[in-house]
N, C-alpha and C positions, 0 to 999 in steps of 0.2 A: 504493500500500500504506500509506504513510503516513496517508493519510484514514481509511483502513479501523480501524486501530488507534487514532488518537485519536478517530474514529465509539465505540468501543466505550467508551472510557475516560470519553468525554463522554458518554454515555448510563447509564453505573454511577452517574455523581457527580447525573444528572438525579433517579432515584430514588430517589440520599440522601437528595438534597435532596426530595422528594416526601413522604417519608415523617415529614423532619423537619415541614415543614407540616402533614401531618395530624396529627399527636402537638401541634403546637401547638393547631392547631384545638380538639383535644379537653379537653386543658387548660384553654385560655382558656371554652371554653363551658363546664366544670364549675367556674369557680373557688368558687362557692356551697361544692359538697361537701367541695372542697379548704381553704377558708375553716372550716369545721364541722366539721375533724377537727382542726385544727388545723395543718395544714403549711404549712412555709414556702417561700418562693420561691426558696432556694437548694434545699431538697430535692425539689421539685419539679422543678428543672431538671437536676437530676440523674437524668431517665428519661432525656434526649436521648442523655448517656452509654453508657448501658446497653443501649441501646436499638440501640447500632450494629452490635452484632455478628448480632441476628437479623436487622435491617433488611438487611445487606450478604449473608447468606443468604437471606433472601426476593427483590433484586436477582438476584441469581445464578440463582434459577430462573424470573425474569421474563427474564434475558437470553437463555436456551436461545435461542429463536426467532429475536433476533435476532443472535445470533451463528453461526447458521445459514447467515441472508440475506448476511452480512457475507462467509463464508467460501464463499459460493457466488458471491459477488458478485467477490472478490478472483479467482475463474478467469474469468467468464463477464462477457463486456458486459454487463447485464442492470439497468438504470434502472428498469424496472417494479416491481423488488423494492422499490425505495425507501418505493411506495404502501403494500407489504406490512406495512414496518417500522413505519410512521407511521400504520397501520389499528391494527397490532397493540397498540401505545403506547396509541393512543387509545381502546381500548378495558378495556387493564389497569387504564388512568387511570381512565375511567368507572367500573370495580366496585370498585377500591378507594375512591374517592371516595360511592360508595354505600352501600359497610359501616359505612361511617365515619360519613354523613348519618346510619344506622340508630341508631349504638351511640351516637348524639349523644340522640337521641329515647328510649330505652330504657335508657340506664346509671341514673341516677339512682333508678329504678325497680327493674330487675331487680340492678344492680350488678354486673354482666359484661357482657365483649364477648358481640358477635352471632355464634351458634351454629345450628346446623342444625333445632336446636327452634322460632328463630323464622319457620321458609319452612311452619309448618304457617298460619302465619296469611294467606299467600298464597293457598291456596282462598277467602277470604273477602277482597277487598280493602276491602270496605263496613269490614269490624272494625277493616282499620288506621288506616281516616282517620276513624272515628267516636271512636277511642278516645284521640285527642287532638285541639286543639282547633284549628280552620283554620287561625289564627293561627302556632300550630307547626310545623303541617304544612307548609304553604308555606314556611315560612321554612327548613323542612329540605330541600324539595326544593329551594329559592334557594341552598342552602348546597352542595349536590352540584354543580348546576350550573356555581357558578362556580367549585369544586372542579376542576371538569371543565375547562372551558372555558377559564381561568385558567392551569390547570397544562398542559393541552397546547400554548397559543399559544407561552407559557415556552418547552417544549420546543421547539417546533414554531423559533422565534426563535433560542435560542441552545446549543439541545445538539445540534440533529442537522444531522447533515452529507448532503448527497445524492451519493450515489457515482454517477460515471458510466461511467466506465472501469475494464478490469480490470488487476490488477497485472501488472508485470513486474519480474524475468523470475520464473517459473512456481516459484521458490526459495522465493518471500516468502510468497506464500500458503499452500504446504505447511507453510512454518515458522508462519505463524499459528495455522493448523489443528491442529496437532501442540501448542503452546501455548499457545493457549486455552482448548478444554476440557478439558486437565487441570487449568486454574488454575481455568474454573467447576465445576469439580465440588468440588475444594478449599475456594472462595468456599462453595457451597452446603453442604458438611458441616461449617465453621466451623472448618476448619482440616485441620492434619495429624495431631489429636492424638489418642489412643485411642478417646476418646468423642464423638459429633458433635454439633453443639449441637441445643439443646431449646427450648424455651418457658422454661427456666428461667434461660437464660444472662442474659434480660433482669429478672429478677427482683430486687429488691435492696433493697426497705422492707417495715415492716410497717403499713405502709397500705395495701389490697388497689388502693384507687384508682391508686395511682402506679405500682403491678405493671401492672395493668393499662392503666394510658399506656404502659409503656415498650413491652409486649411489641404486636407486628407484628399491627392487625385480618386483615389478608388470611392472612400467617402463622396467626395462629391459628385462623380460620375453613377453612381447609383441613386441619388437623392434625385440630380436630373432624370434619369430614365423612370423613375415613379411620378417623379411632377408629366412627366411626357404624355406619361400613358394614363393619365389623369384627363389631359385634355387630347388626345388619340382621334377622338371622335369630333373635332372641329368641323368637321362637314358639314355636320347638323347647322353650323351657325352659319353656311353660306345661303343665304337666300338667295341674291342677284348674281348677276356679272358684277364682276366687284369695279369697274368703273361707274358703272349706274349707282351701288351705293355708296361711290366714294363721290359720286354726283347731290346723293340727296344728303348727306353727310353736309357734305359742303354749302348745303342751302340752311344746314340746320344752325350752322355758328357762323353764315352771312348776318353782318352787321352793317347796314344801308350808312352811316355815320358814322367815325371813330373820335368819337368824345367821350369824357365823363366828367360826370357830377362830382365835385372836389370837396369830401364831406373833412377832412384833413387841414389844419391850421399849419402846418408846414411838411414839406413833403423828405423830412428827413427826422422822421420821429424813432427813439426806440421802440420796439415790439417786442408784446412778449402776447406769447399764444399760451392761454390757462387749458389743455385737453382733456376732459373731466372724462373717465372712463363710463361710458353706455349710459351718459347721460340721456335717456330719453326726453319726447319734447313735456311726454306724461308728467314729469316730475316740476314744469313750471308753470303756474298758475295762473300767467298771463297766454299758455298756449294750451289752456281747458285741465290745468291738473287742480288738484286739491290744496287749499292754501296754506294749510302748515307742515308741507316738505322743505322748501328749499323759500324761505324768506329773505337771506341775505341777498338771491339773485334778484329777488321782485325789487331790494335798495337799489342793487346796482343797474337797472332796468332802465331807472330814474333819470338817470345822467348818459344812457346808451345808448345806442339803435338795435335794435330787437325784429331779425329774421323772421318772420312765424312760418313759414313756408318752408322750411330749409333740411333736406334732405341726405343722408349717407349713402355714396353710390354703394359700401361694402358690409360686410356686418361683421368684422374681423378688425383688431386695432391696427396690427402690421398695414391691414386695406389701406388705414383709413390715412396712417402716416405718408403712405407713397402717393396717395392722392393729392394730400393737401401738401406737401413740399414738390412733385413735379406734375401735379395736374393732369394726372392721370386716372382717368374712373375706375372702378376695380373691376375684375376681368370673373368671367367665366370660366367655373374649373381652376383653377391657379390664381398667384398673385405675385405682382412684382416684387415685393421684396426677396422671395424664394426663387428666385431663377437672375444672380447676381452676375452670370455672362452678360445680361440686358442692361446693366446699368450703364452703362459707360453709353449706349446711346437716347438715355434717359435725359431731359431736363431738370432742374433745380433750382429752386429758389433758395435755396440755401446757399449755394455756390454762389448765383447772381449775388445774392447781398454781400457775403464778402468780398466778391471784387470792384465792391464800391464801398467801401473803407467800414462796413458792420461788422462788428464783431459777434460768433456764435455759439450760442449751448443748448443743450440738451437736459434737462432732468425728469429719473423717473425715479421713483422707487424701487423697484423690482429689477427683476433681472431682464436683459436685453436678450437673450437667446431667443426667447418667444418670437417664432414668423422669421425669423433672420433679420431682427431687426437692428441689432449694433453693426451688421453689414451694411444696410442700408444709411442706416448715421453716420457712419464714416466715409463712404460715398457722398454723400451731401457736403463731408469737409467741415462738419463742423470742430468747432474750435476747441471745445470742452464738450465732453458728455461724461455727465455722472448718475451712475445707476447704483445699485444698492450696495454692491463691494465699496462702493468710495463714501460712503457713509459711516460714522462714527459709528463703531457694533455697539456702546452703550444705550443707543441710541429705541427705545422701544420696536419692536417688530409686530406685523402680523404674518403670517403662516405665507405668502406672498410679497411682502416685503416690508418700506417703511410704509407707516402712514401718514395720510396726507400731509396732517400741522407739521409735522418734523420736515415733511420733505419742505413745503411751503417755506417754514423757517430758514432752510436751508438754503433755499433761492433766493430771498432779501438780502442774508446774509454774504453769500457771494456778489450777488448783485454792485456791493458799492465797489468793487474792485472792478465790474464792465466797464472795457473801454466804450466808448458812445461815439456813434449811435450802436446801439447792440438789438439784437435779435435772439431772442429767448424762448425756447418752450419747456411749458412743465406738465408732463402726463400724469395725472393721478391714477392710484389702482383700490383705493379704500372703497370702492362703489363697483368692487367684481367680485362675485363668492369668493369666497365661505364667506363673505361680510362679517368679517372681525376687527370690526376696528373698535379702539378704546374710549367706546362710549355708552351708557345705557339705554334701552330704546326709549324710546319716546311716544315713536307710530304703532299703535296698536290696534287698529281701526280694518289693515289690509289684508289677513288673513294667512295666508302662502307668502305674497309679496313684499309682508311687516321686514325681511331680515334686509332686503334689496331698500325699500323705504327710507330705514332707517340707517342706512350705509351713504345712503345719497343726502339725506338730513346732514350728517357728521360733513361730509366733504363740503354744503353747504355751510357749516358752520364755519369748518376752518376755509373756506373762500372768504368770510366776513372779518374774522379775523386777518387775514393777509392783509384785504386792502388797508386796512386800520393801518396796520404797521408800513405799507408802500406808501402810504399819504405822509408820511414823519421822511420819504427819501428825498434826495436834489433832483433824482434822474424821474421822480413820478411823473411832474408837470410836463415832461416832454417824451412821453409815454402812451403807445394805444396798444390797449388791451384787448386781443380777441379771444371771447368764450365761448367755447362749444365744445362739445361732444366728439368721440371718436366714432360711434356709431349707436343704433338704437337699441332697444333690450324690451325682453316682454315685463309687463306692468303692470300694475293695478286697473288698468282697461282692457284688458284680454287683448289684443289686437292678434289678427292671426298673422303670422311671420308674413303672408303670399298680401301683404298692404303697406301701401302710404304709411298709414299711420304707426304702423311697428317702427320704421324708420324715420321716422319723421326726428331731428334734433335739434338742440338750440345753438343758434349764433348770434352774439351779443356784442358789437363792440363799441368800447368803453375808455373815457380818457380825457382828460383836459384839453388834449391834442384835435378831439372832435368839434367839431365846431358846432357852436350853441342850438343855432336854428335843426339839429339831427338829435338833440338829445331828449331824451325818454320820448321819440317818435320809436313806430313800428314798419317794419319794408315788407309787403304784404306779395313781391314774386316770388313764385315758384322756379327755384332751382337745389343747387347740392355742390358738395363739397368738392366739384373738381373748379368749381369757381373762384375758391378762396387765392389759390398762389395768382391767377392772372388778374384779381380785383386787386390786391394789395400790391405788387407792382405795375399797377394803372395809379396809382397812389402816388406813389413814388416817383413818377414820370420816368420810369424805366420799360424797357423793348419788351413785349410779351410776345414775341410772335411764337417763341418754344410751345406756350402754353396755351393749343390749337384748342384742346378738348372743351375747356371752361368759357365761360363769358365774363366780361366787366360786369358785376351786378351794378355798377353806378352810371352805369351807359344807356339810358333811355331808351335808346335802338337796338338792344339786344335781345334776342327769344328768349322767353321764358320757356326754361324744361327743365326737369327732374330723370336722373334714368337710376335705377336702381338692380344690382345681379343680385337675383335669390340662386340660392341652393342647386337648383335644374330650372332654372328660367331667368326670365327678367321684366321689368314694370319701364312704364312707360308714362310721364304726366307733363300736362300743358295745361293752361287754364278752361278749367269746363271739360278735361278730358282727361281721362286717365285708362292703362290696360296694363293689366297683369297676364304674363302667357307663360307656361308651362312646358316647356322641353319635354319633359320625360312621358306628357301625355297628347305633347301639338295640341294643344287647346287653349284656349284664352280659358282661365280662371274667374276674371271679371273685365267688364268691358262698360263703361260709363262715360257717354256721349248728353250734350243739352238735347232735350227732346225738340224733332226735327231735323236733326242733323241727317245728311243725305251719303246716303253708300257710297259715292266716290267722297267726299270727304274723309269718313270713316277709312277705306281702305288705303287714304294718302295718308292717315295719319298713322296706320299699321305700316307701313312700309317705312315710315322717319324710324320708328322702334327696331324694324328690324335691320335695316341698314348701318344704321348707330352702333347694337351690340356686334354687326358682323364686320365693319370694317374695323373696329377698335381692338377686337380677337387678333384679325388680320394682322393689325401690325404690333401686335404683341407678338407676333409668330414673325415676321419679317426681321424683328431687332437682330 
């Protein structure tokens, strides 16, 4: 038995050690790029770091198999297995070793690891090896080889053990069995902690090259092939000729006049974006909720401008982040932050503002693995992002991270060190189950609902709190505050997911910086959250052409529309019209037209819905 358990221990630390090589490999072959951006050799070595915690998940589910052999081997004589174990090695070896040869030949080029877009080039192999030059070629396939052959003698010499005999007495192995695979499946979801790790755990510069050292080829080539085959069936979303819908597309964010409305006292204000986690519109009492959840909002209502209309294209927080920084709606099947080869032809408002002298941060509470979203934040470039590691651990927790007040406190508190104009957002999570946050209820009134209620009460609280203490800074007076929601959540109103109304959110903004004739008014169009990045740089008198999807909401001459992805469909709303339709059944769900409306109307207004969700897929698939 003893063999059996150090077999498994020396075979974990074989494909540390495996993977630390291939990350050197790739390194040392790119140091050109790494040379040209400027990095150094201490921050470069600093992937190896970061690097351990996917690498020791990606382990984890290389070891299934042999941890299998192992524990089949510890009841049963069974030598032959040994072949199995050293086949199977030999062959993990092999395709990782040849990801790696790939992403050696193609990073420079494409600037991402190797994804399932490049096995289209496999019908053609004349394309791969004409399209660099012998010289390469060979030296890439010398390079797998001895990848190969190299890393399994290694193995083959000093990690693996050959078992011959089975354990006794029959104690040992049940006790193996019993704990091991709960410690691999532990190994594989990167711990014990609420959220399991991502592609993002290995994330930690804003150089994309170093991101992409640290984080696991094999890992992430599998992550894509499951997002792939997720969305496989994009057919379904081709309605037209995709010129005809990139035709009505085009009519739908035709804008007859390029003005706006300057609701803005100076177009060089800080921002800071307050994103209340699933803030629904249910929870404020100026948009039909009950008036003692959320009162501090109804104060700050007073002095704001107040959305009523205002919709989340996604129902997912990662959605709703890559919407509202590059103005992108959220997609069908997938989502941008989880398919991080797209970013680099992605837009950013994040980016734009720092290269006009704003300084940027990030706070959340919790951890950023969730959705890949410290990928997506460091793509954006921001300047600072602090999430719950960088928070003082005296610091009280709930079972998902900080809460709210502490985080809130924590953002003032750095705050007087923003260089200005600065650009800030703070995500809360005190208003997502388990709703634990450090308060007694209150709301007893809502049944099921009371624990959600009462979670959105507290964050309401410490929002009333915050402003108190931002009113006492230099930087308030020249400050606009936008509040809203990451996305909608079911309520004390039932709404059923396939509505408006489930997603329905609030956006609020708020600020000395607004100018008086907008404050405590209400903006009664109908639109959603891919609006916000190209409204606030219309603000700013900065170039929005990046940000196609959205419209100015302060542009008089723009359509009003809402488009929202459900689950297997999508909704559609205009004023006086709205449709919800159903993928999985080709049917409209509900379909609400002003009485009189005439069947070519109707079916031109089906066609905006479908042309919308299908060209939007499209170039999600083109990136």
């Amino acid at each position: 038995m003893k063999k059996i358990i150090i077999s498994i221990l020396l075979q974990y630390l074989f494909w540390m050690l495996f993977f630390f090589i291939l990350r050197a490999v790739f390194l040392v072959y790119n140091y050109r790029l790494l040379g040209m951006e400027g990095i150094s050799v201490w921050e470069a070595l600093q992937a190896f770091w970061y690097a351990l915690k996917l690498d020791s998940a990606t382990t984890g589910y290389v070891l299934v198999i042999p941890t299998v052999i192992l524990s089949i081997q510890g009841f049963f004589k069974a030598p032959w297995l040994n072949a199995i174990n050293k086949t199977w090695t030999l062959v993990i070896i092999f395709l990782f070793s040849l990801i790696v040869s790939a992403e050696l030949g193609t990073f420079s080029e494409w600037k991402t690891k190797l994804t399932t877009s490049a096995f289209i080039h496999l019908d053609n192999p004349k394309e791969i090896y004409f399209s660099v030059s012998a010289w390469k070629f060979f030296s890439l396939v010398g390079v797998m080889l001895l990848l190969t052959a190299g890393s399994y003698f290694i193995y083959h010499k000093i990690f693996f053990i050959r078992i011959k005999e089975y354990a006794r007495p029959l104690i040992w192995p049940i006790l193996f069995t019993i704990f091991c695979f709960p410690l691999l499946f532990t190994t594989i979801r990167g711990g014990v902690k609420a959220i399991p790790i991502s592609q993002s755990s290995a994330h930690y510069s804003h150089h994309a090259i170093l991101n992409w050292a640290s984080v696991n080829s094999g890992y992430h080539l599998a992550v894509n092939m499951l997002e792939k085959n997720r969305y496989k069936d994009h057919i379904t979303y081709q309605f037209y000729d995709l010129p005809e819908a990139r035709e009505i597309v085009r009519k739908i964010h035709y804008t007859r006049k390029d003005t706006t409305i300057n609701v803005l006292k100076t177009n060089r204000p800080n921002i800071v974006i307050l994103l209340l986690e699933s803030w629904t519109a249910d929870l404020i009492k100026s948009l039909g909720a009950e008036p003692d959840i959320t009162p501090n909002f109804r104060e700050l209502e007073k002095g704001g401008l107040l959305f009523t209309q205002f919709y989340c294209t996604g129902n997912r927080s990662h959605e709703a982040i890559a919407t509202l920084f590059g103005g992108h709606p959220a997609l069908p099947y997938t989502t941008w932050p989880e398919n991080p080869e797209k970013y680099r032809k992605m837009p950013s408002m994040v980016r734009m503002l720092n290269d006009t002298g704003y300084s940027s941060s990030f706070y959340f509470g919790g951890e950023l693995d969730y959705g890949n979203m410290r990928a997506y934040l460091l793509f954006n470039q921001f300047g600072q992002i602090v999430e719950e590691k960088d928070i003082d651990p005296s610091i009280p927790r709930g079972r998902l991270g900080v809460h709210d007040e502490f985080l809130f406190n924590r953002h003032i508190q750095d705050a007087r060190n923003f260089p200005q104009p600065f650009f800030s957002v703070v995500f809360t999570l005190s208003s997502h189950s388990p709703y634990d946050q450090p308060m007694e209820p209150v709301i007893d009134w809502a049944g099921m609902n009371n624990p959600f209620l009462n979670s959105a009460y507290y964050t309401d609280k410490c929002l009333g709190e915050y402003f108190e203490k931002c009113r006492k800074e230099p930087w308030y007076d020249n400050t606009l505050f936008i509040i809203m929601a990451d996305h909608g959540h079911s309520s004390q109103k039932n709404w059923i997911y396939e509505s408006f109304e489930y997603h329905r959110i609030p956006l609020l903004l708020y600020g000395k910086v607004l100018r008086e004739e907008f404050r405590g008014k209400q903006e009664d169009r109908i639109c959603d959250n891919s609006s916000v990045a190209r409204t606030i740089l219309k603000q700013l008198e900065m170039p929005v052409d990046d940000f196609k999807w959205g419209v100015d909401l302060f542009n008089p001459y723009s359509n009003e529309f809402a488009y929202v992805v459900l689950n297997n469909g999508y909704t559609w709303k205009e004023p006086g019209k709205e449709i919800v339709f159903s993928m999985k059944w080709q049917d409209y769900f509900k379909m609400e037209f002003p009485e009189g409306t005439g069947p070519e109307e109707i079916r031109q207004f089906l066609r905006k819905a479908r042309a919308y969700v299908q060209v939007l897929f499209q170039e999600f698939l083109d990136y």
